[in-house]
N, C-alpha and C positions, 0 to 999 in steps of 0.2 A: 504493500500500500504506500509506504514511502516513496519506492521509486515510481509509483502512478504518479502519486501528488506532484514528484518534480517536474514530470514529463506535463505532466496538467499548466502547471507555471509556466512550463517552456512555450506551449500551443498559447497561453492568453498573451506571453510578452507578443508571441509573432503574429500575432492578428493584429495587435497594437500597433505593432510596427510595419507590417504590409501597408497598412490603411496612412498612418503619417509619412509615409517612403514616398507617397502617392498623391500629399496634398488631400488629406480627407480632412473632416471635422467631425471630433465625436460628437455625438447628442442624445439628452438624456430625452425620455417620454414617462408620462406617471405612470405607475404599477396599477393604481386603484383605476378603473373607466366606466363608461356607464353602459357600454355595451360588448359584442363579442366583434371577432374578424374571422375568424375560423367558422368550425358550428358549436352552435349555441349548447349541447348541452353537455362540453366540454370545460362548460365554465364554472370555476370557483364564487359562488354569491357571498356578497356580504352587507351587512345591514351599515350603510354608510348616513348616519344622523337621519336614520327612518327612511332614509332611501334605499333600492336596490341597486349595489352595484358589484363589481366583480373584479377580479384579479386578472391581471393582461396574457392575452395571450402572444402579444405581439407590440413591439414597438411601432409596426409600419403606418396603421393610420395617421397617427401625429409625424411622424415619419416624413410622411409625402407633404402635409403641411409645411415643414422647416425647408423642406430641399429646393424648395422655392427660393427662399433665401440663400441659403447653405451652398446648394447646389450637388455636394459630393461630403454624404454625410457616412456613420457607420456607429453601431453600439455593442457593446457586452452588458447583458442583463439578466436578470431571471425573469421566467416564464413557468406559467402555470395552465397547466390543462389536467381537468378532470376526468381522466378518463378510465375507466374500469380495466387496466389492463396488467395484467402481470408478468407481461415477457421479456425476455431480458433487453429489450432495445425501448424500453417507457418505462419515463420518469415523470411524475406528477408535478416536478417543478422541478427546471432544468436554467442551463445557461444556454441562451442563445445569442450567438453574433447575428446581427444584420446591417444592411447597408444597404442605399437608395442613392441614386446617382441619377441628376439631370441630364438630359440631350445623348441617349443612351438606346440602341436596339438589344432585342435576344442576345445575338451574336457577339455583343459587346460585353452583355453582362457574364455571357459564360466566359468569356477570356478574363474577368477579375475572379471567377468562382475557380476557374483552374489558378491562376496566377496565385491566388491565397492559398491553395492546398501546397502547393510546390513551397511554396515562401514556409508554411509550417512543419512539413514533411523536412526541408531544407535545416533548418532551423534546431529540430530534435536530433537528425543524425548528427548533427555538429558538435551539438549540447550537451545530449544523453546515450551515451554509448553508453558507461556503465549502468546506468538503468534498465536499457534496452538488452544487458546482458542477465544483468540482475533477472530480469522478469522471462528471459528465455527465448525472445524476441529474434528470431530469423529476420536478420535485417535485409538480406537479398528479396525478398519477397516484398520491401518498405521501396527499394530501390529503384524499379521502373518508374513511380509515381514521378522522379524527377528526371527521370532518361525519357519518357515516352508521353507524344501527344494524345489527350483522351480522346476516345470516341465520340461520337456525334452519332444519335438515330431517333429517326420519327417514333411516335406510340406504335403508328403502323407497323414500322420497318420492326419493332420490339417485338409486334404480335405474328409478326413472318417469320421471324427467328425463332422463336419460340415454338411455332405449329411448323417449322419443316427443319429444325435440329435438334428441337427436344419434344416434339410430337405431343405439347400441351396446346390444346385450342382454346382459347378464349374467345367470349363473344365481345365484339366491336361494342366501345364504351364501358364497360365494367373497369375498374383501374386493377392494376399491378398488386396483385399480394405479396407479400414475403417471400413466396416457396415459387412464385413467378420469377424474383429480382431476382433470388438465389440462383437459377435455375439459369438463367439471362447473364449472370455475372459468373460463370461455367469459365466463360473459353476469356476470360480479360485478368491483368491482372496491375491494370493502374482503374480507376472509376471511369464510369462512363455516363454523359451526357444522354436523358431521354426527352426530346421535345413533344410538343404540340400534344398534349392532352386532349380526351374530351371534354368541353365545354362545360357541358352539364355536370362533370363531377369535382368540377375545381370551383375554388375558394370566388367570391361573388366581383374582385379587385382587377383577377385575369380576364385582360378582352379576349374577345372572336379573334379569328385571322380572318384578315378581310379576305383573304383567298381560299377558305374554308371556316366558314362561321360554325361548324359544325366541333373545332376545334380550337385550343386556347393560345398563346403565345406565350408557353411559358418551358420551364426545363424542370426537372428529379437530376441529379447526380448521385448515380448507386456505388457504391463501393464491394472492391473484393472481400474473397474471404467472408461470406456471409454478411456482410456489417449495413446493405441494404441502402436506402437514401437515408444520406446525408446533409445534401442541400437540398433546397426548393426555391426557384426563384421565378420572376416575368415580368412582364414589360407590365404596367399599369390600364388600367381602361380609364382614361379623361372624358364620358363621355355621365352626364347625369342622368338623363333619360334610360343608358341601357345601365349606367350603375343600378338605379330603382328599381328597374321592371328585375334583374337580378335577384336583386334584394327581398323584391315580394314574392318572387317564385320559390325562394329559400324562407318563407316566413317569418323575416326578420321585422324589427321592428323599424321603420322609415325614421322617424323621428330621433331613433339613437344613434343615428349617423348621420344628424344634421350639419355638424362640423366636419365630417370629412367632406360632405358634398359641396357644400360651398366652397371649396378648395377648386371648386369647376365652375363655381359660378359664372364667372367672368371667362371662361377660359381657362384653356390649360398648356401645358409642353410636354412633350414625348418623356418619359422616364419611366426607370426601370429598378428593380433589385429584389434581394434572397437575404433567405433566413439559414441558418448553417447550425442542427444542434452539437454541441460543443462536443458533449461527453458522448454521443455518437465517435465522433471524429477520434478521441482520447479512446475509447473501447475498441477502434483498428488500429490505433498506432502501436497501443499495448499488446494485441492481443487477448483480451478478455475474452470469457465467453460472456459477461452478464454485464450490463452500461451501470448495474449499483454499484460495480467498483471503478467508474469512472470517476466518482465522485464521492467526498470526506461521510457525508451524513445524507444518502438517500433516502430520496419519499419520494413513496409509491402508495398504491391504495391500500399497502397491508404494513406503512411505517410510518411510522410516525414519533419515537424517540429512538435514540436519544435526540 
């Protein structure tokens, strides 16, 4: 656990430091909010002065506010989702880095989400060789990550590979399980890039592609070695009208997203960015099997001390 923790140190200095290398600015956003970004009943409630409000699951709505100003922002934070789950890769309150960058496509943002993995991966082989000895750590298997350019493939192209090399069918639109990614992350052995979701089952932020509305504009980066998505990121939808109609097809509530929409009132600019869970990323560099020992004192649905 010792040598996690250091190697833990070492991932948050070089996220710090990709991001200021690069002219970033951190920014903070509140924990407590009045509403979700994700789905709703992943959320932690609390009774805020007789109000209902809840614990964040995301920096990004206030996020896309600042970046206006900012332009080229990024955070370390905790994050909290309630979700009933007890596998080793869910944490009911985790660290998540994100970042949002103005005047920015797809293509752009995956070349910071690769860029950041290499600068960390970079960063640990430097730092912690005797940890990554300590802990047993096959460092040739860490080592393509910074020799080799990731992959790049449609949902599509994921759901051809899948149904003519490993003779799993999936139906069009359902997303990617675990035992799909695993399955998919067979024949790689640095992460790979999955774009263009379906629509309907992404988060309400990611637009259509205008060249297939049927589909999002956004990326998963899955990792080897079982360790599954890691990141998630996309380009933003600026548009009010389809953000709503979104919103109320998801049964959200309009009104608790009045501040991020005004963000479009007037107008808006192209911009993009990803969430990256930390102790994810810490649980492949170690090798663990379980993301609890990513981290000093996890909670899950079944911790809660010390």
């Amino acid at each position: 656990m010792t040598a996690i923790m250091k190697i833990r140190s070492t991932v948050f200095h070089a996220i710090h430091e990709y991001y200021h290398n690069l002219g970033f600015y951190e920014f903070q956003s509140p924990i407590i909010i009045p509403g979700g970004a994700e789905e709703g009943p992943t959320l932690f409630e609390l009774n805020y002065f007789g109000k209902k409000a809840y614990l964040t699951q995301t920096w990004q709505l206030y996020a896309e506010a600042a970046m206006f100003a900012l332009e080229k922002i990024y955070t370390m934070a905790p994050t909290f989702r309630a979700e009933k789950s007890k596998t080793s890769r869910h944490l009911a309150e985790f660290w998540m880095h994100e970042m949002e960058v103005a005047w920015i496509n797809l293509d752009e943002l995956m070349e910071y989400a690769e860029g950041l993995i290499k600068h960390i991966f970079k960063r640990v082989l430097e730092d912690n060789k005797l940890e990554l000895e300590i802990l047993g750590r096959d460092i040739k298997k860490l080592e393509p990550v910074l020799k080799k350019k990731f992959p790049r493939m449609t949902y599509d192209e994921a759901l051809g590979i899948l149904d003519k090399k490993k003779k799993i069918k999936i139906k069009w639109g359902k997303d990617l399980r675990t035992i799909e990614e695993e399955k998919l992350m067979e024949d790689y052995d640095t992460p790979i890039f999955v774009t263009h979701y379906p629509k309907e089952i992404m988060a309400f932020y990611k637009p259509s592609d205008p060249k297939n509305p049927k589909v999002a504009v956004c990326f998963d980066m899955l990792a080897p070695e079982g360790n599954h998505e890691i990141i998630g990121g996309s380009e933003r939808d600026t548009d009010i009208k389809e953000l709503t109609k979104t919103l109320k097809s998801k049964r959200e509530k309009i009104e608790d997203y009045g501040y991020y929409l005004d963000t479009r009132k007037y107008g808006s600019i192209p911009h993009a960015g990803f969430g990256m869970g930390t102790e994810r990323v810490i649980k492949w560099i170690c090798g663990v099997e379980d993301i609890k020992d990513a981290i000093a004192f996890p909670r899950n649905m079944t911790r809660l001390n010390p």
